[in-house]
PAZAPA-4460 file (N, C-alpha, C; in steps of 0.05 Angstrom, whole numbers, plus 32768, in hexadecimal, padded with zeros to 4 digits):
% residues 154
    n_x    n_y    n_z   ca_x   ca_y   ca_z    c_x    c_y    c_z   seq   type   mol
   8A81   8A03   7AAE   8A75   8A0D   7A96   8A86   8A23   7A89     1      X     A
   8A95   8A30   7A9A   8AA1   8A48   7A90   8AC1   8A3D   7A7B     2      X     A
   8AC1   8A20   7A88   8AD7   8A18   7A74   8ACF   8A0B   7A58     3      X     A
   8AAF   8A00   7A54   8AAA   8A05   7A43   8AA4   8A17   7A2D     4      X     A
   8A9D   8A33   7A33   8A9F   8A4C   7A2A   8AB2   8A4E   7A21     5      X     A
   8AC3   8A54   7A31   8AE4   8A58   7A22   8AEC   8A4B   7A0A     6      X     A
   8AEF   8A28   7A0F   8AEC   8A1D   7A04   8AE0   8A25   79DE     7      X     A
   8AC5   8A25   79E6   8ABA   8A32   79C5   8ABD   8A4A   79C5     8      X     A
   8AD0   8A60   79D3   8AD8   8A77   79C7   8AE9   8A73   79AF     9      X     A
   8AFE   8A5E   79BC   8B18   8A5D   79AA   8B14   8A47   7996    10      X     A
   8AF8   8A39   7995   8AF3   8A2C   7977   8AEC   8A4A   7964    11      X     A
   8ADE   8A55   7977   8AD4   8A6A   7963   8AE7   8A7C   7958    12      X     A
   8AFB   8A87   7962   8B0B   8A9E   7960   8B23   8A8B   794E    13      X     A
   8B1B   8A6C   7951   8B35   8A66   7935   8B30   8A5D   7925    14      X     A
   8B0B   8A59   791A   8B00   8A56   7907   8AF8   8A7C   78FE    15      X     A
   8AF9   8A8D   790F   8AFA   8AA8   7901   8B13   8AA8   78F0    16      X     A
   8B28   8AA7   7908   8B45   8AB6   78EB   8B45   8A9C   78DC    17      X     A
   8B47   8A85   78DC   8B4E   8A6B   78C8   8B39   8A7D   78A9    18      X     A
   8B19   8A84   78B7   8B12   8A87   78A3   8B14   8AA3   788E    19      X     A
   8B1E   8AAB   78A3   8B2E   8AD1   789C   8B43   8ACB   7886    20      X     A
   8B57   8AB9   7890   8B6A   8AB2   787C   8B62   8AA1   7867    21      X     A
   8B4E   8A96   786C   8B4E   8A7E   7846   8B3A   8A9B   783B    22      X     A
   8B29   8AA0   783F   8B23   8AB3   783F   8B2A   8AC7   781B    23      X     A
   8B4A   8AD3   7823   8B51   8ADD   7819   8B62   8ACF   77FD    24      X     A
   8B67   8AB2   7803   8B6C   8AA5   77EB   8B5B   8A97   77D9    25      X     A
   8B62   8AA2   77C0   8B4C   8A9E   77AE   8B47   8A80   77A7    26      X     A
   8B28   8A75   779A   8B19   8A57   7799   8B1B   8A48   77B8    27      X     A
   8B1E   8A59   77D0   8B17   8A46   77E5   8AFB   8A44   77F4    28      X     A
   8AE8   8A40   77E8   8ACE   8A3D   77EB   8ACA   8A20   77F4    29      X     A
   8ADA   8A0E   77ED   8AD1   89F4   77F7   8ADC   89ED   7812    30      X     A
   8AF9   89F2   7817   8B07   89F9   7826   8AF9   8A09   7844    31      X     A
   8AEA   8A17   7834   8ADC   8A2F   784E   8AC9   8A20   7858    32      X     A
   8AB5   8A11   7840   8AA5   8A00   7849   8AA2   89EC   7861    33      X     A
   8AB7   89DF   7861   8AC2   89C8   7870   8AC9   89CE   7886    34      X     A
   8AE5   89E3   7886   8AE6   89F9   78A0   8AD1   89F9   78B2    35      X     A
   8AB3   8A0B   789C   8A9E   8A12   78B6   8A8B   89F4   78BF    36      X     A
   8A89   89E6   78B1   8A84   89D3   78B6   8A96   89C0   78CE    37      X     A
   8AA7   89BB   78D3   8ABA   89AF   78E6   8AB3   89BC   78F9    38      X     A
   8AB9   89DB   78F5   8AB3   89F1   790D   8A99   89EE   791D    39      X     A
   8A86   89F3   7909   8A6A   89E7   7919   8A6E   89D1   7929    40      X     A
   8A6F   89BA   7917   8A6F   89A0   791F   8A7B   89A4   793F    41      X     A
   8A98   89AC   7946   8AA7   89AE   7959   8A95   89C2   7972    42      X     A
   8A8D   89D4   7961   8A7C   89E3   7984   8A67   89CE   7988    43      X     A
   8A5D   89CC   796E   8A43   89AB   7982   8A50   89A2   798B    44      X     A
   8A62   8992   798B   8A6E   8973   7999   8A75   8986   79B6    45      X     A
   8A7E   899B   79B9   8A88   89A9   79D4   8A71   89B6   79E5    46      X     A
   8A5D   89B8   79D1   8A41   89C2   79E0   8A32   89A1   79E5    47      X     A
   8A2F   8993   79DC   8A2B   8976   79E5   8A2E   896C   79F7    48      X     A
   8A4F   896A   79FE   8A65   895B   7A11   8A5E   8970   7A29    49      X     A
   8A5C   8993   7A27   8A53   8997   7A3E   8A34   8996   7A4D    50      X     A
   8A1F   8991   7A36   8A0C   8986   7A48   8A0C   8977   7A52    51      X     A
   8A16   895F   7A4A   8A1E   8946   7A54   8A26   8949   7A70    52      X     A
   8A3A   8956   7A74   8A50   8961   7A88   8A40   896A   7A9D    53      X     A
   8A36   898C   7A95   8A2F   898F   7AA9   8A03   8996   7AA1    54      X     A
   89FD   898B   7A99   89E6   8985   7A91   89CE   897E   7AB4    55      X     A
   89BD   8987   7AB4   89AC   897B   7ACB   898C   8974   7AB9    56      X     A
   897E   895A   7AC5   8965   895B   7AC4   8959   8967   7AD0    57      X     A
   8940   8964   7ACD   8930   897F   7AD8   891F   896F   7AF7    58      X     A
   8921   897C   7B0D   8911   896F   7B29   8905   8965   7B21    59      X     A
   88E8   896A   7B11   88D3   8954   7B18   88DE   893A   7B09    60      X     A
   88ED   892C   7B00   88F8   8916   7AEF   890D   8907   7B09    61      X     A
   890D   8911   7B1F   892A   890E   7B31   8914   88FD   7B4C    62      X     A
   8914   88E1   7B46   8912   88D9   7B6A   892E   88C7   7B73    63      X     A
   892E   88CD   7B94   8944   88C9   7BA8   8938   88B7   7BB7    64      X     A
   893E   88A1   7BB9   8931   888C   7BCB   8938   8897   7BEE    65      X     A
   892B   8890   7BF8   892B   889C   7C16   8942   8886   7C23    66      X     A
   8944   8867   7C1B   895A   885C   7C26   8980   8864   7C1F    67      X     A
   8984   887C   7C1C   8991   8884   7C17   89A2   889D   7C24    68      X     A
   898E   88A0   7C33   8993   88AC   7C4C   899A   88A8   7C6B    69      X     A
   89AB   88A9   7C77   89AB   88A6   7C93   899A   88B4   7CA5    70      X     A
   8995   889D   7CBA   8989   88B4   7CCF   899A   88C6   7CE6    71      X     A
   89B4   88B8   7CD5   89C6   88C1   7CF1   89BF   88BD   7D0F    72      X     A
   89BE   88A4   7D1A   89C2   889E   7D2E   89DB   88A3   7D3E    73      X     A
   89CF   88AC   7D57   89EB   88BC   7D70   89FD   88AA   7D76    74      X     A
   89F2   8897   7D7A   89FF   8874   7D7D   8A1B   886F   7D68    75      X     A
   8A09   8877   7D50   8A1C   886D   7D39   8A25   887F   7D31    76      X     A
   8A27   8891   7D3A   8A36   88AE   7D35   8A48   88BC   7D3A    77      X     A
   8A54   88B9   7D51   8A56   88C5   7D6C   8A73   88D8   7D60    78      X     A
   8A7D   88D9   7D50   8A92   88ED   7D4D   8A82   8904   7D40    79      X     A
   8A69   88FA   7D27   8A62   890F   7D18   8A50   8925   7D2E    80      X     A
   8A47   891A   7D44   8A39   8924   7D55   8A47   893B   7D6B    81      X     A
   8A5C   8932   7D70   8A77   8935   7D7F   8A83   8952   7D6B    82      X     A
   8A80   8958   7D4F   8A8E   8967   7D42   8A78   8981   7D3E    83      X     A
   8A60   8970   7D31   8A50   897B   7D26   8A34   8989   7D3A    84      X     A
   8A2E   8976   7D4F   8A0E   8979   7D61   8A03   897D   7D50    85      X     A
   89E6   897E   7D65   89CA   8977   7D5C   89C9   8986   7D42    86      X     A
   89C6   89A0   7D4B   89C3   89AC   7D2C   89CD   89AA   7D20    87      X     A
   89ED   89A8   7D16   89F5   89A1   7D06   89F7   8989   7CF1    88      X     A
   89F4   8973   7CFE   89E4   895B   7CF9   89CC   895E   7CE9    89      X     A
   89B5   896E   7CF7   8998   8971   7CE4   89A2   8983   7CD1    90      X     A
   89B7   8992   7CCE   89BD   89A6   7CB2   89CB   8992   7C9F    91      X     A
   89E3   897D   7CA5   89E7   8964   7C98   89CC   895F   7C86    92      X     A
   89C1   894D   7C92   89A9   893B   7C8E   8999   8955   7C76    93      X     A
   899B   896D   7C79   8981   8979   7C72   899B   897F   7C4F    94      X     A
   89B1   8988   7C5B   89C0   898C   7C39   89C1   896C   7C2B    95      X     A
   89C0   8954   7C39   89C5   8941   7C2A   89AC   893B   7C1A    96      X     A
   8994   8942   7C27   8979   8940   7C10   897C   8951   7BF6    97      X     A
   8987   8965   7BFC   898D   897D   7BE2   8998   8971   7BD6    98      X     A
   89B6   896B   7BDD   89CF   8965   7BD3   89C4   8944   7BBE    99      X     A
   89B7   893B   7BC8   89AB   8915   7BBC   8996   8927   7BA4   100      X     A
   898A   8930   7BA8   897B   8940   7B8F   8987   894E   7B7D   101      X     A
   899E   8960   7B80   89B7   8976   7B6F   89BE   8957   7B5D   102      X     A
   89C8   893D   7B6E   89DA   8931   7B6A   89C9   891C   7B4C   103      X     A
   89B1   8921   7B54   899E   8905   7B4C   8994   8917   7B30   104      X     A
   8998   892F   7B30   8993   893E   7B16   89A4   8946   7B03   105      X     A
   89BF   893D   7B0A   89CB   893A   7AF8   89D5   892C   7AE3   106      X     A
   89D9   8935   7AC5   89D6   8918   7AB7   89EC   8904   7AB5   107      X     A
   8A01   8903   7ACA   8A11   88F3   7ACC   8A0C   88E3   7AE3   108      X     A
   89FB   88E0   7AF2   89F1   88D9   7B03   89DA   88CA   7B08   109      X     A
   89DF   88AA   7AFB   89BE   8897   7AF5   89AA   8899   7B0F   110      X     A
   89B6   8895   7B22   89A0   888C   7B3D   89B9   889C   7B61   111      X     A
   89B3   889E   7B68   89BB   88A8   7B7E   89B3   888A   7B8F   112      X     A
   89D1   887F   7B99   89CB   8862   7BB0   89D6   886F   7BC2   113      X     A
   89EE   8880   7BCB   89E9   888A   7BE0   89F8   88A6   7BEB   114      X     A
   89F7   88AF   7C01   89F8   88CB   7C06   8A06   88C3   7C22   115      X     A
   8A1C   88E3   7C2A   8A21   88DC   7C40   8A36   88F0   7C4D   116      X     A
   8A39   88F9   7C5C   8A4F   8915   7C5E   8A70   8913   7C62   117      X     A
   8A81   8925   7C52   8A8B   891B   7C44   8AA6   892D   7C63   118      X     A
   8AA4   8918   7C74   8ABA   8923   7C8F   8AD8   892C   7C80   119      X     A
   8AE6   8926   7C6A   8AF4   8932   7C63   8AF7   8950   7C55   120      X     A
   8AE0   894A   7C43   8AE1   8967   7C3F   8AC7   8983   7C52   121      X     A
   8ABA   8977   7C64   8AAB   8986   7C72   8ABD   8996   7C88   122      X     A
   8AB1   89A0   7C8F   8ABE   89B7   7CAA   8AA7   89C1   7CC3   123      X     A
   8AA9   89AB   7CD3   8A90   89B7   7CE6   8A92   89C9   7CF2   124      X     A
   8A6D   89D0   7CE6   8A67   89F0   7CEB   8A65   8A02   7CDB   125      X     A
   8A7C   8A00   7CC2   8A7C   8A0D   7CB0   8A7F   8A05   7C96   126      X     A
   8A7C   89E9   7C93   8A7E   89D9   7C78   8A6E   89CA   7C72   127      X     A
   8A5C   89C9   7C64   8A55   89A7   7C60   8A51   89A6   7C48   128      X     A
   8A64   898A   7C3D   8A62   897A   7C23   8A63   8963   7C2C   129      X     A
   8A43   895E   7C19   8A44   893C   7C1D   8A4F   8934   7BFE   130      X     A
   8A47   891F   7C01   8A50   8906   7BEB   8A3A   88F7   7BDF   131      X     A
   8A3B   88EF   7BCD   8A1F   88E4   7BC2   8A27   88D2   7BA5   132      X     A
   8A26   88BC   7BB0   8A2D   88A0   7B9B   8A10   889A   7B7F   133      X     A
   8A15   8894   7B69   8A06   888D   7B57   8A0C   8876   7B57   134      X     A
   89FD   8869   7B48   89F6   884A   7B44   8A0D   884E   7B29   135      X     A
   8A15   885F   7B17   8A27   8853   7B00   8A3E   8863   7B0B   136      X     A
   8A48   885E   7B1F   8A67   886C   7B2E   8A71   887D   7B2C   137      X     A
   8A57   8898   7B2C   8A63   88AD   7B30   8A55   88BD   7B41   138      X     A
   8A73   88CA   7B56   8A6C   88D9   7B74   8A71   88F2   7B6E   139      X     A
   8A57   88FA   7B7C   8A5B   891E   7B7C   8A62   8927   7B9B   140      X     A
   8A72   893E   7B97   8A70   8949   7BB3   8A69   895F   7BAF   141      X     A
   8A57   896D   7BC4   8A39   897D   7BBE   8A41   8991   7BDB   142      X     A
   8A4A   89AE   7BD8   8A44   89B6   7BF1   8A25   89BD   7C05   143      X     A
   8A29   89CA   7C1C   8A13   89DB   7C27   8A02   89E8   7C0C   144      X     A
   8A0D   89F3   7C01   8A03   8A0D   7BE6   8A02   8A00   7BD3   145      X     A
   8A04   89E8   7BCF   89FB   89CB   7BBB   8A0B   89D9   7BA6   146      X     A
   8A20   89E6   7BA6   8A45   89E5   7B90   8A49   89CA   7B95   147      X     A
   8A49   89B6   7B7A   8A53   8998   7B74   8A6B   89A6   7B77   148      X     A
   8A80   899A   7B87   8AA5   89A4   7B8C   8AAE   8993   7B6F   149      X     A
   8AA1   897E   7B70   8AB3   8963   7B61   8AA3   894E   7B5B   150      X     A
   8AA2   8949   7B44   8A9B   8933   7B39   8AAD   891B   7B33   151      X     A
   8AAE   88FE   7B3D   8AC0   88EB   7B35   8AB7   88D5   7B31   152      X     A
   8AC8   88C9   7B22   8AB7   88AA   7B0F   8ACC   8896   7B0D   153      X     A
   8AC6   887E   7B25   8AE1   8872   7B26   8AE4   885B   7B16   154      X     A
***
């Protein structure tokens, strides 16, 4: 968000001097017109593109189908278990419900199909980011403290 800020500082600060300088030359009233008009026009389209961006719906509008979750079985597990144990495992499982909700509220994000921890970028014990797939191909990665790291759309 902070790059969109920036962003409409420097529409603004070059629709100030652009309009500082016509400004001072005489019959440019139509000229100025158009200016502020473009100008406008331009912070909407950038205030737009960033709700879009980084835009969320609101919880109660957000369901996560429960098949979307693992139960993490020890069987079928046995390295995540091996890195992570018991508890760490139920702290998995408990950020990936968050993380499928952060993920499922965002408006780039139609449906959440599935969720899952993300062994490359996690650090057991002290990391966890899962991963969380939408139905229109795009993956978030969501830490512990539900910071989306990255959004990608293949």
């Amino acid at each position: 968000m902070a790059a969109v800020l920036w962003v409409v500082t420097v529409v603004v600060v070059v629709l100030f001097a652009t309009y500082k300088e016509m400004a001072e030359s005489p019959g440019s009233e139509k000229a100025l017109r158009w200016t502020l008009g473009i100008g406008v026009a331009a912070i909407g389209a950038i205030l737009w593109a960033a709700y879009y961006y980084y835009g969320e719906r609101p919880e109660s509008e957000v369901k996560v189908s429960e098949s979307v979750f693992s139960s993490y079985p020890k069987e079928q597990y046995p390295t995540i278990y091996k890195a992570w144990g018991e508890r760490g495992v139920q702290q998995i499982k408990r950020v990936e419900r968050l993380a499928a909700v952060k993920a499922a509220r965002q408006i780039r994000c139609d449906n959440v199909h599935s969720i899952g921890l993300s062994e490359k970028h996690s650090r057991p014990t002290d990391r966890i980011v899962v991963f969380a797939d939408c139905e229109n191909g795009s993956r978030f990665y969501i830490d512990h403290s539900l910071l989306i790291w990255n959004v990608r759309k293949p």
